[in-house]
C-alpha positions as CSV (number, residue, x, y, z in Angstrom):
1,X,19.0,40.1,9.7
2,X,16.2,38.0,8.4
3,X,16.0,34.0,9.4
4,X,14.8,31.2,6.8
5,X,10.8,30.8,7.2
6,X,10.3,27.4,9.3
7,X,7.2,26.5,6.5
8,X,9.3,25.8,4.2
9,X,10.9,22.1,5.2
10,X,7.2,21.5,6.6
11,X,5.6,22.0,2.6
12,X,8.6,20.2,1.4
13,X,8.5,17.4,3.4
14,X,4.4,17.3,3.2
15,X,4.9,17.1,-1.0
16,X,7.6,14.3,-0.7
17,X,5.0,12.4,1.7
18,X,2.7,13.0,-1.0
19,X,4.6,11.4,-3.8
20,X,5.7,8.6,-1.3
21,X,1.5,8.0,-0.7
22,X,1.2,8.2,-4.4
23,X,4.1,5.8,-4.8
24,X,2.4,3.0,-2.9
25,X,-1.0,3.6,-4.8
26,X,1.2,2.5,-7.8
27,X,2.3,-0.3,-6.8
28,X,-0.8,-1.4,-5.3
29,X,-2.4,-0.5,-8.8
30,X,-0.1,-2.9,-10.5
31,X,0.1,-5.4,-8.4
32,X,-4.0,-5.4,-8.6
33,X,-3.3,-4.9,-12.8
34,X,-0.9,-8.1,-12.1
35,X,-3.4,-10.2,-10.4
36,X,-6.2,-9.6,-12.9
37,X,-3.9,-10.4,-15.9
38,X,-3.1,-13.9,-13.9
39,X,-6.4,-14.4,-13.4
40,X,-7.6,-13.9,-17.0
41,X,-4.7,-16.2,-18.4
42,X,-5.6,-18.7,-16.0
43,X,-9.3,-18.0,-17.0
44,X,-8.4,-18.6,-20.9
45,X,-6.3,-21.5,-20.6
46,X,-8.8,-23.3,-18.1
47,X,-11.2,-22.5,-21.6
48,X,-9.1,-23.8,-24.0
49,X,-8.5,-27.2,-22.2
50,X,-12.3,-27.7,-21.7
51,X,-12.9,-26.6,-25.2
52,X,-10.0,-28.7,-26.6
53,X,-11.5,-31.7,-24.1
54,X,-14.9,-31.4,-26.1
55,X,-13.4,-32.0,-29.7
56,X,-11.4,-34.7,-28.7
57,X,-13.0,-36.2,-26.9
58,X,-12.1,-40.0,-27.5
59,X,-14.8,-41.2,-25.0
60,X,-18.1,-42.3,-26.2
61,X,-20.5,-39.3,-26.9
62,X,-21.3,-37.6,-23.8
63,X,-24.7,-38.1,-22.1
64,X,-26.9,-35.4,-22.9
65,X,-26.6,-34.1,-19.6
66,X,-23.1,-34.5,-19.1
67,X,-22.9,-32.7,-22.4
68,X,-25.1,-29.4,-21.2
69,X,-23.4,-29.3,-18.2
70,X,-20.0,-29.1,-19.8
71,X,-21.1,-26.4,-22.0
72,X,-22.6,-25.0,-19.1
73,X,-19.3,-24.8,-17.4
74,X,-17.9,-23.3,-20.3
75,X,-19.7,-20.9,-20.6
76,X,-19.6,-19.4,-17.1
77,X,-16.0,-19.3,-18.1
78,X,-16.5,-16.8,-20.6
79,X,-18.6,-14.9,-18.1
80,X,-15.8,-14.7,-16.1
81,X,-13.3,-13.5,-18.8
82,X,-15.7,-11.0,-19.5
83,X,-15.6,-10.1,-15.9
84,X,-11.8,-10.3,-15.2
85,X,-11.3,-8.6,-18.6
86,X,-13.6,-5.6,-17.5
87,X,-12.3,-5.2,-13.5
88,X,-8.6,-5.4,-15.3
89,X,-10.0,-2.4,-17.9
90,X,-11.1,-0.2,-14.9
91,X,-7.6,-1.7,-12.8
92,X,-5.8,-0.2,-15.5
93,X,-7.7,3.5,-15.7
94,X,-7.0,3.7,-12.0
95,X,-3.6,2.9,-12.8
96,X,-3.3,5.8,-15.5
97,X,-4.9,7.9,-12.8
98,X,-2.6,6.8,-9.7
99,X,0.5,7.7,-12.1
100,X,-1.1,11.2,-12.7
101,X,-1.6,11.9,-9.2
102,X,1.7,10.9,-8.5
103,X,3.5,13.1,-11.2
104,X,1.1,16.4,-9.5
105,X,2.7,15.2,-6.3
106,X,6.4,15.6,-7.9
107,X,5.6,18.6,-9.6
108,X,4.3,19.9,-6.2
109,X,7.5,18.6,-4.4
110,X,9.7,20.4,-6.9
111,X,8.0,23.3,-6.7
112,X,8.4,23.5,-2.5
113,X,12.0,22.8,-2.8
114,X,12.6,25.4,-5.4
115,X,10.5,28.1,-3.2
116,X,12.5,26.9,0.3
117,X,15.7,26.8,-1.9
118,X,14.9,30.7,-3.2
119,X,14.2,31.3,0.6
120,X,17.2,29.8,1.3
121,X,19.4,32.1,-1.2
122,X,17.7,34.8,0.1
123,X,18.4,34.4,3.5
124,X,22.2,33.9,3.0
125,X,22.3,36.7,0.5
126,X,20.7,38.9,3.4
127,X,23.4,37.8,5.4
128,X,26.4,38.2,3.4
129,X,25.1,41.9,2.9
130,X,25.0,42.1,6.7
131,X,28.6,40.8,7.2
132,X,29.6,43.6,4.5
133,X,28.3,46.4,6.2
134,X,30.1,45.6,9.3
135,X,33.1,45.0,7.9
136,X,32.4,48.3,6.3
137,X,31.6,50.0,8.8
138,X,34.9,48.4,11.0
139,X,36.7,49.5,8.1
140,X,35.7,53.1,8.3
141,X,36.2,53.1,12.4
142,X,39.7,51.5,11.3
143,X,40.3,54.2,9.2
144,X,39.3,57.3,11.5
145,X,41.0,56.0,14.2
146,X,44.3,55.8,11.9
147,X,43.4,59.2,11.4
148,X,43.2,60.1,15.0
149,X,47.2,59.2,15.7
């Protein structure tokens, strides 16, 4: 009578740590997709003040200098959208590609359960066809010795 192969809960449980690994990446994905969005709101609404600031301003014209170094300022804030708005872009692709790995993992996972479930059936079928040979054969020795008296 054949036992179930020992690899089997090993691959299954290596394929569930796999999607739990991939898991995590996720979430640290989209909590990194999370910040970068917070970051370029926070980025455009810091803009929009300073830019509102400059057309009303109801101070007395800005010095010349005061003037340039506002601009200045606002436009190392639209370097820095720029910025947040490409690291959220690549954020994002590595996001997509987390979620892929993740769903490779799964498909992975169900395909080690399915193999140490067929293993499984196997092993039981193997011995229900053990158990009915000896009850067989205790039949026949049943049998001839009812014969015998």
């Amino acid at each position: 009578m054949r036992e179930a192969r020992k690899c089997w809960p090993v691959l299954v449980r290596k394929a569930q740590d796999a999607v739990n690994d991939a898991q995590n990446d996720i979430v640290q994905a989209l909590a990194r997709v999370d910040q970068l969005q917070a970051s370029h709101q926070r980025l455009c609404k810091l803009y929009d003040e300073y830019r509102l600031q400059e057309q009303t301003s109801q101070a007395p014209v800005m010095g010349m200098q005061a003037s340039m170094n506002h601009r200045q300022f606002m436009a190392q804030l639209l370097n820095l959208q720029q910025r947040v708005v490409l690291d959220l872009s690549k954020a994002q692709a590595t996001l997509t590609q987390m979620r892929q790995k993740k769903l490779q993992a799964e498909i992975e996972l169900h395909k080690m359960a399915s193999l140490a479930a067929q293993d499984a059936k196997a092993v039981a079928q193997d011995a229900k066809r053990h158990e009915q040979k000896l009850m067989d054969e205790l039949g026949v020795r049943q049998f001839i010795l009812g014969m015998g008296s």
